[in-house]
C-alpha positions as CSV (number, residue, x, y, z in Angstrom):
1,X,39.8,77.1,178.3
2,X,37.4,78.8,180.8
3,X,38.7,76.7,183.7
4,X,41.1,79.4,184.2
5,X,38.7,81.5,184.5
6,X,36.5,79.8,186.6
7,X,38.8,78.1,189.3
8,X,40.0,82.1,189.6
9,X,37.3,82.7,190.7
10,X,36.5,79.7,192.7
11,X,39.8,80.6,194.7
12,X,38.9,84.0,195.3
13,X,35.3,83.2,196.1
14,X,36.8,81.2,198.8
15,X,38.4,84.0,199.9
16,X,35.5,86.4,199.7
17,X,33.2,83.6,201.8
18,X,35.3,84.5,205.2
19,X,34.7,88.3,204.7
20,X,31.9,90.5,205.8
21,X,29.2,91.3,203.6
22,X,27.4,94.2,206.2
23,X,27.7,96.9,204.0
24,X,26.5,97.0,200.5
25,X,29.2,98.4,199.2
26,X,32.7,97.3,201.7
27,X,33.9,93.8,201.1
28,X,37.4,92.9,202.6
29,X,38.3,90.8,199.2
30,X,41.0,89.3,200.6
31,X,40.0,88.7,204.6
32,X,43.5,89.6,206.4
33,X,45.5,89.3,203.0
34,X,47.1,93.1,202.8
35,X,45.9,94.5,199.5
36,X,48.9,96.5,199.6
37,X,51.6,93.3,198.3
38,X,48.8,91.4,196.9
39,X,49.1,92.6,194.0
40,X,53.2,91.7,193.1
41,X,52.7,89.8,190.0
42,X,50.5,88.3,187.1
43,X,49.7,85.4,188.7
44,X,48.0,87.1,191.3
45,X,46.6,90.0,189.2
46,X,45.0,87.0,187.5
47,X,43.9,85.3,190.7
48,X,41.6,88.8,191.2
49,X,40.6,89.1,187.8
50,X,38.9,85.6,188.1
51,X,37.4,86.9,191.1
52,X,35.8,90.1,189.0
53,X,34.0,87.4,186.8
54,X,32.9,85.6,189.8
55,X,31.1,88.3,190.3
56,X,28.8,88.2,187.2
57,X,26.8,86.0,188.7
58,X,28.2,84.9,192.2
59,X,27.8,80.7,193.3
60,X,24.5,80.3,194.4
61,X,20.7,81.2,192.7
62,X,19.8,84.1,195.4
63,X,22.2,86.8,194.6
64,X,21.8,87.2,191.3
65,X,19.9,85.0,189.4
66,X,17.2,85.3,191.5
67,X,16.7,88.8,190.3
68,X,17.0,87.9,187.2
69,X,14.3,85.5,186.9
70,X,12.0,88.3,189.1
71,X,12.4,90.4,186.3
72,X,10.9,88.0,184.1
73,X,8.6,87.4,186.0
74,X,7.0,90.9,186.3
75,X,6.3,90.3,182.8
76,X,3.5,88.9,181.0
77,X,6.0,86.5,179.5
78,X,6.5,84.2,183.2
79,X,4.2,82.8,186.3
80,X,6.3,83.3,189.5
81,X,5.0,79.6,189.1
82,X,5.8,77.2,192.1
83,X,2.1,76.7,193.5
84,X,3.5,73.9,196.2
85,X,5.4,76.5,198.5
86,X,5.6,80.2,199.5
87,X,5.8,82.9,197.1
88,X,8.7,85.2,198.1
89,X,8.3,87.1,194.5
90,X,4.4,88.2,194.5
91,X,5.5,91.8,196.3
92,X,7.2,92.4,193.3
93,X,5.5,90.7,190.6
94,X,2.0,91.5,191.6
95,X,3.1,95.1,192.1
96,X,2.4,95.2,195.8
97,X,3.7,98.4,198.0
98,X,5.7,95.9,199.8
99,X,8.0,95.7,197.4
100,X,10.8,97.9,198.9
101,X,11.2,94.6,201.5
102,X,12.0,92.3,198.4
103,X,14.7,89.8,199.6
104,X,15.8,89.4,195.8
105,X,15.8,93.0,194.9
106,X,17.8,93.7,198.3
107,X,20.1,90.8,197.3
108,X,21.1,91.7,193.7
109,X,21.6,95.5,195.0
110,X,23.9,94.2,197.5
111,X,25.6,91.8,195.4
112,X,26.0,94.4,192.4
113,X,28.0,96.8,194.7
114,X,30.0,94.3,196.1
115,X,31.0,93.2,192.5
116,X,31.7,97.4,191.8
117,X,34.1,97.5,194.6
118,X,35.9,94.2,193.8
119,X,35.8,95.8,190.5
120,X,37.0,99.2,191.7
121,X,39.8,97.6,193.8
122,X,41.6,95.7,190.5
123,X,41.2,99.0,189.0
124,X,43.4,100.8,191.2
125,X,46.0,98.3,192.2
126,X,46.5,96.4,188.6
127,X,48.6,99.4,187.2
128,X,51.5,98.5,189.8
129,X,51.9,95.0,189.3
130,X,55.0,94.0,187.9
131,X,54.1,92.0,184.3
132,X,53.5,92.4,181.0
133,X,52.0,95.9,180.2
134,X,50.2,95.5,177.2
135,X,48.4,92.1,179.5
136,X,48.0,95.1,182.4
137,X,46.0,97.2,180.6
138,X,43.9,94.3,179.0
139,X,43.3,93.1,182.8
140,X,42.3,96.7,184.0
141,X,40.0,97.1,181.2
142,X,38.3,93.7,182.0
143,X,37.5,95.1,185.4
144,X,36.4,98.1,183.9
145,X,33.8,95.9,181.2
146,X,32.7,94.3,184.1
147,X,32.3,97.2,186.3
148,X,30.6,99.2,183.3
149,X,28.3,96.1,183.3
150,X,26.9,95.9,186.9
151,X,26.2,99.4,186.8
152,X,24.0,98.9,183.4
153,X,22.3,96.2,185.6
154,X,21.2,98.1,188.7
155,X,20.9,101.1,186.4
156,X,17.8,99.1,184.0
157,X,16.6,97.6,187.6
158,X,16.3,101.0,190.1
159,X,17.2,104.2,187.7
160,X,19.9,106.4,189.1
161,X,22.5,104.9,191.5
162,X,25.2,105.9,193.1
163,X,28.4,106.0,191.3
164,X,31.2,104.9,193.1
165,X,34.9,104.6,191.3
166,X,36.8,104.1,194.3
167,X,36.7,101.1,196.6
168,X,36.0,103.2,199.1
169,X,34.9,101.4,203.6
170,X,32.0,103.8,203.8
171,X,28.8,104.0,201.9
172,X,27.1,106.0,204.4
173,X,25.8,109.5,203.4
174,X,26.5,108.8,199.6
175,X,23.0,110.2,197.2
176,X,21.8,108.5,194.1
177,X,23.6,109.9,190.6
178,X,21.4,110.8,187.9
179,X,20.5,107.8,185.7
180,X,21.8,110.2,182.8
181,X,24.9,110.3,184.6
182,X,25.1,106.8,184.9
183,X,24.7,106.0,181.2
184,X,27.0,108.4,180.0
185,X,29.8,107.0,183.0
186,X,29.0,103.4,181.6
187,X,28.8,104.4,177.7
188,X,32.4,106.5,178.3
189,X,34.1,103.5,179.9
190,X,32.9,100.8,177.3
191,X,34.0,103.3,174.9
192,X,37.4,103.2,176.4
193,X,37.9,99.6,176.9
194,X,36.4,98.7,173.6
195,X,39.9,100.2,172.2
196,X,41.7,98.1,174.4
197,X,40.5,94.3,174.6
198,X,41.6,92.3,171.9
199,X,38.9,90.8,169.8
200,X,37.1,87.2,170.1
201,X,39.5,85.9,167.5
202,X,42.5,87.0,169.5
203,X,42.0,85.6,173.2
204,X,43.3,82.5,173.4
205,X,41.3,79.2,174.4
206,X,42.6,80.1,177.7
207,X,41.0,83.0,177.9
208,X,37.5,82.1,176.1
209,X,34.9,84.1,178.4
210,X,36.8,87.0,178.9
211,X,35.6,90.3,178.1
212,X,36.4,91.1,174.3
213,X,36.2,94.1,172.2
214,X,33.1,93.1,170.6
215,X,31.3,93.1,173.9
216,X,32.3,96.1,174.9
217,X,31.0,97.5,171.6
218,X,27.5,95.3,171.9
219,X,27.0,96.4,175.6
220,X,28.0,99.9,174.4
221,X,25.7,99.8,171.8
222,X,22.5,98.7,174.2
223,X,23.0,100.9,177.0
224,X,23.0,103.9,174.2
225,X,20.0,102.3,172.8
226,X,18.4,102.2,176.2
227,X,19.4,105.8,176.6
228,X,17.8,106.8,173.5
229,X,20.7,107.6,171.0
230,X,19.4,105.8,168.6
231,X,22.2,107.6,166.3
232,X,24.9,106.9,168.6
233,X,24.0,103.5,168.5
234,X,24.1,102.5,165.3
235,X,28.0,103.4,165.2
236,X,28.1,101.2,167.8
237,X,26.6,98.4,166.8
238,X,27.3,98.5,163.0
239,X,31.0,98.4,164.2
240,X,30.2,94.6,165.5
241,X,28.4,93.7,162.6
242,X,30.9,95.0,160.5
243,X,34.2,93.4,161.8
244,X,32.6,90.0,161.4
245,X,33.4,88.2,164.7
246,X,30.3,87.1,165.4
247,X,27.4,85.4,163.2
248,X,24.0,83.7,163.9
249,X,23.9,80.2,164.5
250,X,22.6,78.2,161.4
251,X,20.0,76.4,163.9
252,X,17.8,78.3,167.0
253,X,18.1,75.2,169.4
254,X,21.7,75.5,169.7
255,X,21.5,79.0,170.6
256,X,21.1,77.6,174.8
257,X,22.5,74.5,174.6
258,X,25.8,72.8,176.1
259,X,27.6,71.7,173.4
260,X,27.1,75.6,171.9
261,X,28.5,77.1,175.0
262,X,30.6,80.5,173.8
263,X,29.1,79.5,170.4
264,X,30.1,82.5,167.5
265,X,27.1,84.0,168.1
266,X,27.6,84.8,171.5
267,X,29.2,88.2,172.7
268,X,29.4,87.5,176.2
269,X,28.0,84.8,178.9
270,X,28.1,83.8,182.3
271,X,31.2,80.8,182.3
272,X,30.0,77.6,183.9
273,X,31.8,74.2,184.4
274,X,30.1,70.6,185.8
275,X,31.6,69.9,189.4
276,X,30.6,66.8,192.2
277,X,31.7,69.1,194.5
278,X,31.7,72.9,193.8
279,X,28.8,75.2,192.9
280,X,30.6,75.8,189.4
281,X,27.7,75.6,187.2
282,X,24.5,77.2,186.2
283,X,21.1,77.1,189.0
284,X,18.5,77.9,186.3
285,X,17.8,74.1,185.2
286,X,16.7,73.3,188.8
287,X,15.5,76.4,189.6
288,X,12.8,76.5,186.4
289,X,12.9,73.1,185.9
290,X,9.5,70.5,186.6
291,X,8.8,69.8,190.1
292,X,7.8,66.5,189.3
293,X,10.4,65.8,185.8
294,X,13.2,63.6,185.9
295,X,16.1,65.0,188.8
296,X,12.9,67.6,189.8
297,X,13.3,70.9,189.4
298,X,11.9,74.2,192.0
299,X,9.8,75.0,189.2
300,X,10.1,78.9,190.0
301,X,9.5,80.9,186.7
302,X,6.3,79.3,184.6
303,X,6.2,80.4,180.8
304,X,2.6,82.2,180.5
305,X,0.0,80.9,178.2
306,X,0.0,84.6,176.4
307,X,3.8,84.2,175.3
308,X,2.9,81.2,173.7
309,X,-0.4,82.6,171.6
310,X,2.2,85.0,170.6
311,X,4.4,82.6,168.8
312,X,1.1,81.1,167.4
313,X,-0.2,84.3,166.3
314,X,3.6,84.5,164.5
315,X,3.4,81.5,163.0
316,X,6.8,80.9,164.8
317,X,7.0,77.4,165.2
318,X,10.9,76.6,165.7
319,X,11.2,79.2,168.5
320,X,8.1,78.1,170.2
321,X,9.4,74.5,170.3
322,X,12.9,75.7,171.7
323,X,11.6,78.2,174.4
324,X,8.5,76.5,176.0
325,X,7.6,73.2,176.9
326,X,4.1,72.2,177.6
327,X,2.6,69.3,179.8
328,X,1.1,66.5,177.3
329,X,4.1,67.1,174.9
330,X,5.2,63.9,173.4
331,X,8.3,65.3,172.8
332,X,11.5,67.4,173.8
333,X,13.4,69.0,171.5
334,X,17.0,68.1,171.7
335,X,16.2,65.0,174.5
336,X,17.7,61.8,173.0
337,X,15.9,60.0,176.2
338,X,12.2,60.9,176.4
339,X,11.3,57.6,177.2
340,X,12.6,58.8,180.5
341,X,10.2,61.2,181.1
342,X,7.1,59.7,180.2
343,X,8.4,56.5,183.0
344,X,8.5,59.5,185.5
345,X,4.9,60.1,185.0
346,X,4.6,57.8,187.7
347,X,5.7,60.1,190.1
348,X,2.5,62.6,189.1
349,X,0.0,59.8,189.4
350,X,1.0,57.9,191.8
351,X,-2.1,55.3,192.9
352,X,-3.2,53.7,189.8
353,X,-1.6,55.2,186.6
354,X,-4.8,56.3,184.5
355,X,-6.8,54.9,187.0
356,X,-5.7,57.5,189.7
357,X,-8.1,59.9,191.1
358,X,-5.9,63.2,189.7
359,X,-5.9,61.7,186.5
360,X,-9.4,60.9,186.1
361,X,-10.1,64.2,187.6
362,X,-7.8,65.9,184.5
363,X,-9.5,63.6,181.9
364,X,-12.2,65.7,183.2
365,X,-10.8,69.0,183.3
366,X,-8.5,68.9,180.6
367,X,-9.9,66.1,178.0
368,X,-6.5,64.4,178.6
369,X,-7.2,60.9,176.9
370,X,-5.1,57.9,178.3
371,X,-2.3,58.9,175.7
372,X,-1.2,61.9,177.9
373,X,0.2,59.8,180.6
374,X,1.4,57.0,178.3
375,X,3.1,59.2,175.6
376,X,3.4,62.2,177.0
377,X,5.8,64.6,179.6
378,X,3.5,65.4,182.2
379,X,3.9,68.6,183.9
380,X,1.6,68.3,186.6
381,X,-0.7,71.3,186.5
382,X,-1.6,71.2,190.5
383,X,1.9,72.2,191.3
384,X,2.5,74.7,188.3
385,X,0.5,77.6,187.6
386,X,0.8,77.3,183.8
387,X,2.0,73.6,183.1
388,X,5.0,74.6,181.0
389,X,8.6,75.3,181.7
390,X,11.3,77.3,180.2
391,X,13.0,75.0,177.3
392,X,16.0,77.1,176.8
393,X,17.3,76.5,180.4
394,X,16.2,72.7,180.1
395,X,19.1,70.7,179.8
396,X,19.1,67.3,178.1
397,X,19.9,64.3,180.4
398,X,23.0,63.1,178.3
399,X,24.6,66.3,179.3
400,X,23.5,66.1,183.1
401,X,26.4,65.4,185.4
402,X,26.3,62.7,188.2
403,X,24.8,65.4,190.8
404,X,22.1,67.0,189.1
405,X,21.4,70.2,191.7
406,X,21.5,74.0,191.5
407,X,24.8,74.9,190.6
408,X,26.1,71.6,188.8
409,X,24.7,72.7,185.3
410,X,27.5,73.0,182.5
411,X,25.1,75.5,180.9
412,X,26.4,79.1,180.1
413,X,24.3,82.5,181.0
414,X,23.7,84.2,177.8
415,X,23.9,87.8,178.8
416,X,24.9,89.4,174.9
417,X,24.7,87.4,171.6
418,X,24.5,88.3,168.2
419,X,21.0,88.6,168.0
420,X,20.7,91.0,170.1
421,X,23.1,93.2,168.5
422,X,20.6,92.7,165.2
423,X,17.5,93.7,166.6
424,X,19.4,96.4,168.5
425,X,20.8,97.8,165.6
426,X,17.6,97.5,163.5
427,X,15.4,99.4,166.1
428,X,17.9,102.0,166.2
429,X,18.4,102.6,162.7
430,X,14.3,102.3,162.4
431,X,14.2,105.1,164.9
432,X,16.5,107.2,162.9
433,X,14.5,106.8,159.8
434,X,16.7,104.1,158.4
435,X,14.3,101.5,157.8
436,X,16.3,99.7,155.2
437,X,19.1,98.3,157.8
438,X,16.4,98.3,159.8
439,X,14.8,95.4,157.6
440,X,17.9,93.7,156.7
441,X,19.2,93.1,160.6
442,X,15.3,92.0,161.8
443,X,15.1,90.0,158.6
444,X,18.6,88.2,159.0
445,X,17.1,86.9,162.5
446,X,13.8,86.4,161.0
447,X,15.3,83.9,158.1
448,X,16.9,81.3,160.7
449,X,13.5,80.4,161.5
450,X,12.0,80.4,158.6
451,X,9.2,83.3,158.7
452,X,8.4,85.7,156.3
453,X,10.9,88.6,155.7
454,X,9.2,92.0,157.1
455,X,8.4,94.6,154.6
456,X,6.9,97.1,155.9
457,X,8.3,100.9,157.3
458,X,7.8,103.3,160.3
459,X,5.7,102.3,163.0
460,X,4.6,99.0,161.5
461,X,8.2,98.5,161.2
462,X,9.0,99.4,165.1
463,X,6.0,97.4,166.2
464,X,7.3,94.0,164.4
465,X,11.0,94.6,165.7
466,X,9.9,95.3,168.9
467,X,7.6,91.6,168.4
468,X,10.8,89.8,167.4
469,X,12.6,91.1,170.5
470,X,10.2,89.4,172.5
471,X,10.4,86.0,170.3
472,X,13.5,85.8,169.9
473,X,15.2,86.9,173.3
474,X,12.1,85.7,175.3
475,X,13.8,84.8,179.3
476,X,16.9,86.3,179.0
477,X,16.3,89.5,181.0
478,X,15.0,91.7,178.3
479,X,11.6,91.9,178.3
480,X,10.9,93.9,181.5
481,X,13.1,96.6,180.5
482,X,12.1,96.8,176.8
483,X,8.6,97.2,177.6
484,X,9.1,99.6,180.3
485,X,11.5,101.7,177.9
486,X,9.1,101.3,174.7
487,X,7.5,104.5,174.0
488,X,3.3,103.6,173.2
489,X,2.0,106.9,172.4
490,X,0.3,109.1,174.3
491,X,2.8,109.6,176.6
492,X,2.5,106.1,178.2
493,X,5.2,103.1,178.2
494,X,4.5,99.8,176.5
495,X,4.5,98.3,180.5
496,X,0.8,100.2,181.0
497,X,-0.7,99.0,177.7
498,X,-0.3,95.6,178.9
499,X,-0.3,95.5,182.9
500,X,-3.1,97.7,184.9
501,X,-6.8,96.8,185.5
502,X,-7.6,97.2,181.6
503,X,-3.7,96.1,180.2
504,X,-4.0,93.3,177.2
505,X,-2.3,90.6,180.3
506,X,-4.9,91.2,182.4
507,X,-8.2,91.4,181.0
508,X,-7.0,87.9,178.9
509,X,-6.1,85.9,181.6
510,X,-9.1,87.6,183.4
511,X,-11.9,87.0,180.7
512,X,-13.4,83.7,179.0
513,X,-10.8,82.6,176.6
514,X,-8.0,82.7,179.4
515,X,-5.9,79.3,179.3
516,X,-7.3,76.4,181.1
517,X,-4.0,75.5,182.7
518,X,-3.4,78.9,183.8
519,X,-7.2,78.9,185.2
520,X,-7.4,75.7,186.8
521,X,-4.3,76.2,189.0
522,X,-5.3,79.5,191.5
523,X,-2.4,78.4,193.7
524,X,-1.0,81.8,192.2
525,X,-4.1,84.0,191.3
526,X,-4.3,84.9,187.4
527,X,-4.8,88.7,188.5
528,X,-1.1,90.0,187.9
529,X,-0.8,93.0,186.7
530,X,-4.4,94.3,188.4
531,X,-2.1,96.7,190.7
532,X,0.4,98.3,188.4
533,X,0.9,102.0,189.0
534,X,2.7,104.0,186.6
535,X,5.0,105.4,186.6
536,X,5.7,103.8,190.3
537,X,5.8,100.5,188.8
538,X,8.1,102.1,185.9
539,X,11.4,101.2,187.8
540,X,11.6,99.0,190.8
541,X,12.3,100.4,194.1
542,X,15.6,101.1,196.1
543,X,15.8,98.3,198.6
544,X,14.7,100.1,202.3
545,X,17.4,98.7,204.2
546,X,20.0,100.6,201.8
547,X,17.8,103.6,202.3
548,X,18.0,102.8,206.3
549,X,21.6,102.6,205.9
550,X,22.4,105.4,204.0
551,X,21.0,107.5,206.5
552,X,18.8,108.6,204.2
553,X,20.9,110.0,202.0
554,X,19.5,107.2,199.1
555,X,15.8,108.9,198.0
556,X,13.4,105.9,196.9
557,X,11.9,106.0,193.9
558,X,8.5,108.0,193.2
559,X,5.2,105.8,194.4
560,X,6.8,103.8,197.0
């Protein structure tokens, strides 16, 4: 199954721990191995791949994942969150001009190049390995997927990059492509591949996680969507739906769950495995989970008060129940053992039980009767800025291992599913003037949970695919880049209708019927979004140190 992958990539990862890491884009892969006769056989060739993968989403929280979460949390969908320690995110998230120093944003930079040259390195040596050629060219096009992915990522973070197809020492001196040029190198190479890897059905259980035709085709399909042809994209996209490898999953909460990992309705995902003694496994459980919950959590990444009236507003029930969780719930979806939690309330009011002074003080506050701490999963609201956490990276405790800590979570990364592809294909066909498609793919995600079909056309149309996008796909690193994509009229982005001194986030969490949780908790003020700039605030900015070491050959991106 995966394991192959994964312990691949746990070997090589070993391997990449003793080399240097100075230069965004040189990384000895092999420390003194000789790249030369490293690559003699399939074993080997193998042993690298693994190491390509590894590179999705490296073993720890700050290279990659990190980012991630920042990105959903410079929208009005997440709190940075944590109110207990120091916010390394608000430069960023608040919009600050600070925001070139980012450690996170200089971290995934870093860690995206390094996974290009890895990437770049299979590439070139993989054709002279002695094995199987048809296996050859299904390895180099892996590396190619993957490399064709990492540039989509720093491409929606920072715009234009540079393009680098060689594993070349020397970054120094090298200028910024064109983010056209980037998109149309990453839409020709998915193109490629996509004739090249077998489909789902055909990879073996061995191979589960590996890149597959259909998510070549799904990624292909995005990044032409994000590049606005629309046309282009719906070939694309219909050729997924059409050669029926994937489907929705009958139920929503099993979309991120354990048992559901590499589920049919996932295209592609970041491989995890449960070890005592390796970071093998996921860091978003711990990382967004409940300072105070059962195994605690960092608690970094709050849901926000205004994604939840928008499920409301929706009348979207099931996905509300299986993306947020609130404090005073008096249950958790998919947790056999809630009795657990309510026992750890102790931990939140530690001096008397109701009778403590925090408790009486949110009786006060809140109107919390004595139910909340006997029934209830208390999220204590002095330590998080909203009082919720992100469901879909909780993980029930029957499926906790032994060592419950950042990287010991057997939960997979969705980065594609099937969903996506849907509400991909029915904004492009909706942009083409196709709203019929357009209905049937928003309406076949619509149906799982039970709303309403959509019958409307043309803008009405956009606006409730563009609604669903957020519902459905709500912390999996789309929002950012959908609003700051979205035409609103006018010639502004959807980003400045809703961040800026008058945006929709900000004059609601600023005015009278802003949520008392979110209020009440000014550990992290509730005025995000006050200094977004457009169209500085449009992209992020190139990291300074790469600029620095560039010799300033990297231009930063305009407002910074």
């Amino acid at each position: 199954m995966k394991k192959h992958i994964i312990k691949g990539a746990a070997a090589l990862a070993l391997c990449l721990s003793l080399s240097s890491c100075d230069d965004f884009l040189t990384e000895d892969v092999h420390g003194s191995q000789n790249l030369d006769t490293f690559f003699a056989n399939e074993e080997e060739v193998n042993t690298f791949i693994g190491g390509c993968y590894f590179e999705i989403a490296k073993d720890d929280w700050w290279q990659i994942y990190n980012a991630w979460l920042q990105a959903d949390m410079t929208t009005d969908d997440l709190w940075d969150g944590n109110t207990t320690q120091s916010d390394g995110y608000q430069d960023v998230t608040y919009f600050m001009p600070t925001a070139p120093q980012n450690g996170a944003l200089s971290n995934f930079w870093g860690a995206r190049y390094q996974g290009i040259y890895t990437c770049n390195t299979a590439i070139k040596r993989i054709p002279g390995a002695a094995m199987n050629e048809t296996l050859r060219a299904q390895r180099v096009a892996e590396a190619r997927f993957l490399r064709a992915f990492f540039y989509f990522d720093l491409a929606r973070f920072f715009g234009g990059v540079p393009l680098i197809t060689e594993p070349i020492s020397n970054g120094e001196g090298i200028g910024r492509n064109t983010l056209d040029e980037v998109y149309d190198f990453v839409e020709k190479e998915l193109a490629e591949v996509a004739e090249v890897l077998p489909q789902r059905s055909q990879w073996g259980a061995a191979d589960m996680g590996r890149a597959t035709r259909g998510a070549a085709l799904g990624l292909l399909g995005k990044v032409q969507v994000y590049h606005g042809k629309y046309a282009d994209a719906k070939v694309s996209l219909k050729k997924v739906i059409d050669e029926g490898e994937y489907e929705l999953l009958p139920n929503f909460g099993d979309v991120w769950s354990v048992p559901f990992n590499n589920s049919k309705e996932s295209l592609f995902e970041v491989q995890t495995m449960y070890s005592n003694q390796y970071s093998l496994g996921s860091v978003l459980t711990v990382i967004t989970g409940c300072r105070n919950g059962v195994g605690d959590g960092w608690a970094w990444g709050t849901p926000t008060s205004d994604l939840e009236n928008a499920y409301i507003a929706a009348g979207d029930t099931e996905r509300l129940r299986w993306t947020i969780i609130k404090t005073g719930c008096k249950e958790i979806p998919g947790e056999s053992n809630f009795a657990a939690f309510i026992d750890n309330n102790a931990q939140v009011f530690t001096a008397g039980g109701i009778n403590d002074a925090k408790f009486q003080n949110y009786k006060k506050e809140f109107g919390w009767g004595n139910d909340v701490y006997e029934e209830s999963y208390v999220i204590d609201p002095a330590q998080h800025k909203s009082a919720r956490i992100i469901r879909k990276y909780f993980v029930p405790l029957e499926y906790r291992g032994e060592v419950y800590d950042k990287g010991k979570i057997p939960l997979n990364h969705r980065i594609l599913r099937y969903a996506d592809v849907l509400l991909l294909y029915a904004e492009a066909c909706n942009e083409t003037n196709d709203d019929v498609n357009a209905r049937l793919a928003l309406n076949e995600v619509r149906e799982r949970v039970n709303l309403a079909p959509v019958t409307s056309s043309g803008t009405a149309l956009r606006d409730a695919i563009r609604l669903e996008r957020r519902l459905e796909l709500a912390y999996e690193q789309n929002r950012l880049f959908d609003i700051r994509r979205w035409d609103a009229g006018n010639g502004k982005k959807v980003m400045e209708t809703i961040m800026g001194p008058n945006g929709s986030f900000v004059t609601y969490n600023l005015g009278p019927n802003a949520d008392m949780y979110e209020v009440y908790n000014q550990g992290q003020s509730s005025d995000k979004g006050t200094r977004f700039t457009a169209p500085r605030d449009l992209l992020y900015p190139i990291p300074s140190e790469e600029i620095q070491r560039s010799n300033g050959a990297l231009v930063q991106n305009e407002g910074y």
